[in-house]
C-alpha positions in Angstrom: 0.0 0.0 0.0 1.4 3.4 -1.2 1.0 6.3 1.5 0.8 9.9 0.7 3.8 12.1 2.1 2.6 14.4 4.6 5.8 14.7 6.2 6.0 17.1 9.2 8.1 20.3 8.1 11.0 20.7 10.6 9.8 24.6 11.1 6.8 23.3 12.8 8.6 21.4 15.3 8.0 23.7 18.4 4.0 22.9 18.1 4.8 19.5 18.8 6.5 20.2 21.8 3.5 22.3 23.4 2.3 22.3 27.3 -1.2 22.2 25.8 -0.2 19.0 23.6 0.9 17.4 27.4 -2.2 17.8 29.0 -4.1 16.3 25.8 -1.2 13.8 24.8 0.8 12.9 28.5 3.9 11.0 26.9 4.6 9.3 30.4 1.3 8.0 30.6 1.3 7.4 27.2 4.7 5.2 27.2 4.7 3.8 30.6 2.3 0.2 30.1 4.8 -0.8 27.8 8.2 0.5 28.5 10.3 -1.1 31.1 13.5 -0.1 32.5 16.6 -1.6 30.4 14.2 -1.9 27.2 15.7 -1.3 23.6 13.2 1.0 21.6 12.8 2.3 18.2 10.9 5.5 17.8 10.2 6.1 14.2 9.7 10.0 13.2 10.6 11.7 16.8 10.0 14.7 15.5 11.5 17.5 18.2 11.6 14.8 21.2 8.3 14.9 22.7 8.3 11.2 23.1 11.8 10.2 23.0 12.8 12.1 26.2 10.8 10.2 28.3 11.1 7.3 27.1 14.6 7.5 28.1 14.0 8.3 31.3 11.8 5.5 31.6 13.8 2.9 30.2 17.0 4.5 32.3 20.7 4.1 31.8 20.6 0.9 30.6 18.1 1.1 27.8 17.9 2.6 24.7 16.0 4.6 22.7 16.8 4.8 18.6 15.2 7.9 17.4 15.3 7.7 13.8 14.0 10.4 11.4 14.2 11.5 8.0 15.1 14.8 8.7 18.1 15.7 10.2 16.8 19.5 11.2 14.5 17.2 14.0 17.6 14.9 15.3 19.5 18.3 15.5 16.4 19.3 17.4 16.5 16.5 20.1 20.4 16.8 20.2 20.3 20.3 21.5 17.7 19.0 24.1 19.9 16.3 25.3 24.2 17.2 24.6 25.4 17.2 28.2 22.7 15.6 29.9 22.6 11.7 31.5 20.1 11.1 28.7 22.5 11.7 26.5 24.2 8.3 26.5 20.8 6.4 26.5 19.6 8.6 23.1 20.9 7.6 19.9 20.1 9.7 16.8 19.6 7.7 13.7 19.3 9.4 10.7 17.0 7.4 8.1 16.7 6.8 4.1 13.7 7.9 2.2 12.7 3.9 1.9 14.7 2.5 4.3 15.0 2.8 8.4 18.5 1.5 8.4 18.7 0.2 11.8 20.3 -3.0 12.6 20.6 -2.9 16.5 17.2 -5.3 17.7 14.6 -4.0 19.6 12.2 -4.7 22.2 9.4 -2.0 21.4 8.7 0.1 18.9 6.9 3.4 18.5 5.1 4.9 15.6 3.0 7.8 16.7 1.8 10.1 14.1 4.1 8.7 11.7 2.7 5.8 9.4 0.8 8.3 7.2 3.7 10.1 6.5 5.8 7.0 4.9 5.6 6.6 1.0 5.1 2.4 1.6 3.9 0.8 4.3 4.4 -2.6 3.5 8.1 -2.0 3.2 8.1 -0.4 6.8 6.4 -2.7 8.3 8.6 -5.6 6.7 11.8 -3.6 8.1 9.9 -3.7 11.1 9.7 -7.2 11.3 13.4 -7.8 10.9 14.7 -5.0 13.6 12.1 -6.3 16.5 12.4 -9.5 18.4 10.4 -12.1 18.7 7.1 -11.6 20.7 8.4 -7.8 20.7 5.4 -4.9 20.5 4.4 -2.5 17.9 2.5 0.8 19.3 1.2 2.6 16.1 -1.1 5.7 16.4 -2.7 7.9 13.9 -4.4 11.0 13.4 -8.5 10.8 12.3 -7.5 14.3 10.8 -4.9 12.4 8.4 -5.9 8.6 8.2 -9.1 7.2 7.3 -10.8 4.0 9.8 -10.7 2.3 6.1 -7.1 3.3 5.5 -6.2 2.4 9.6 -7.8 -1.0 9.4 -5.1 -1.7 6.0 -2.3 -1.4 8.2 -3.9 -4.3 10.0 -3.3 -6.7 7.0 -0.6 -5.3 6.3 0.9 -6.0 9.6 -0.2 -9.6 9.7 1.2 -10.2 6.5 4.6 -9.1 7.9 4.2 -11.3 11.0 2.4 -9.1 13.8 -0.8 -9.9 15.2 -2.8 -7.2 16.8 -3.0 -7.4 20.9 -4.9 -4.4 21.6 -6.3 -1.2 20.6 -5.4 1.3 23.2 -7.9 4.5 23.4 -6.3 7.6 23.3 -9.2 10.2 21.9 -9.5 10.7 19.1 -6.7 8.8 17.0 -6.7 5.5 15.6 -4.6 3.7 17.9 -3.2 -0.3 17.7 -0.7 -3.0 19.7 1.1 -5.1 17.6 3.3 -8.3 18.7 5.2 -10.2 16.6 4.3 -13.6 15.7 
């Protein structure tokens, strides 16, 4: 399935990073069912941090969090946020291809919020996906309604189960599209 690209300018960043966005969108609470300290996770499209700073904190000094993005003007972003801090050593900045996340450390979780609709083919993520994660390893994916369709969200599902996820939930978080993957 070929996506439209509705990738997030970097001069837009600071929105995303917004006290009102907090009190809508709480990362920790967000994060913290599935993270665990010393976890290894992959956070596809990071954007300015929102998400990847706490999930460091959450996974600690002895976890990681891979936040991988397209565009280097949001890594940059996130590095400001984090040079010279204990989080520093737990954050690694990935920067990815076009078609390809380029990752090869495995990981536990990984974290697609606000991201999927912005990739020009999600079979081929979702595939990657599949080769980066460990076995019985989880998939949080969440969409905008503004941006993805119930029809278009209920693809990925296929999709995923073709590349050897099964859905194990369907957390609520108002009003996006929201699914747990494991892998088979």
């Amino acid at each position: 399935m070929k996506e439209k690209n509705h990738i997030c300018p970097v001069e837009i960043a600071g929105g995303l990073d917004s006290k009102i966005r907090r009190l809508i969108q709480n990362p920790y609470k967000i994060l913290a069912p599935y993270l665990n300290p010393g976890m290894k996770i992959l956070e596809l499209g990071p954007g300015p941090g929102y998400f990847t700073i706490p999930a460091a904190q959450i996974v600690g000094p002895e976890g990681l969090v891979i936040a991988a993005d397209l565009q280097e003007g949001m890594l940059d972003i996130i590095r400001k946020k984090i040079t010279g801090t204990a989080l520093e050593p737990v954050i690694r900045l990935h920067k990815c291809e076009s078609d390809k996340i380029g990752v090869e450390t495995e990981v536990d979780f990984v974290f697609l919020f606000y991201v999927v609709h912005e990739l020009p083919d999600v079979e081929a993520l979702f595939n990657e996906i599949s080769g980066i994660i460990k076995p019985g390893g989880k998939v949080f994916i969440s969409e905008p309604p503004f941006h993805v369709s119930k029809k278009d969200f209920q693809k990925y599902t296929g999709i995923a189960d073709n590349s050897g996820f099964v859905i194990i939930g369907k957390p609520r978080f108002f009003p996006n599209l929201t699914m747990l993957l494991k892998k088979k």
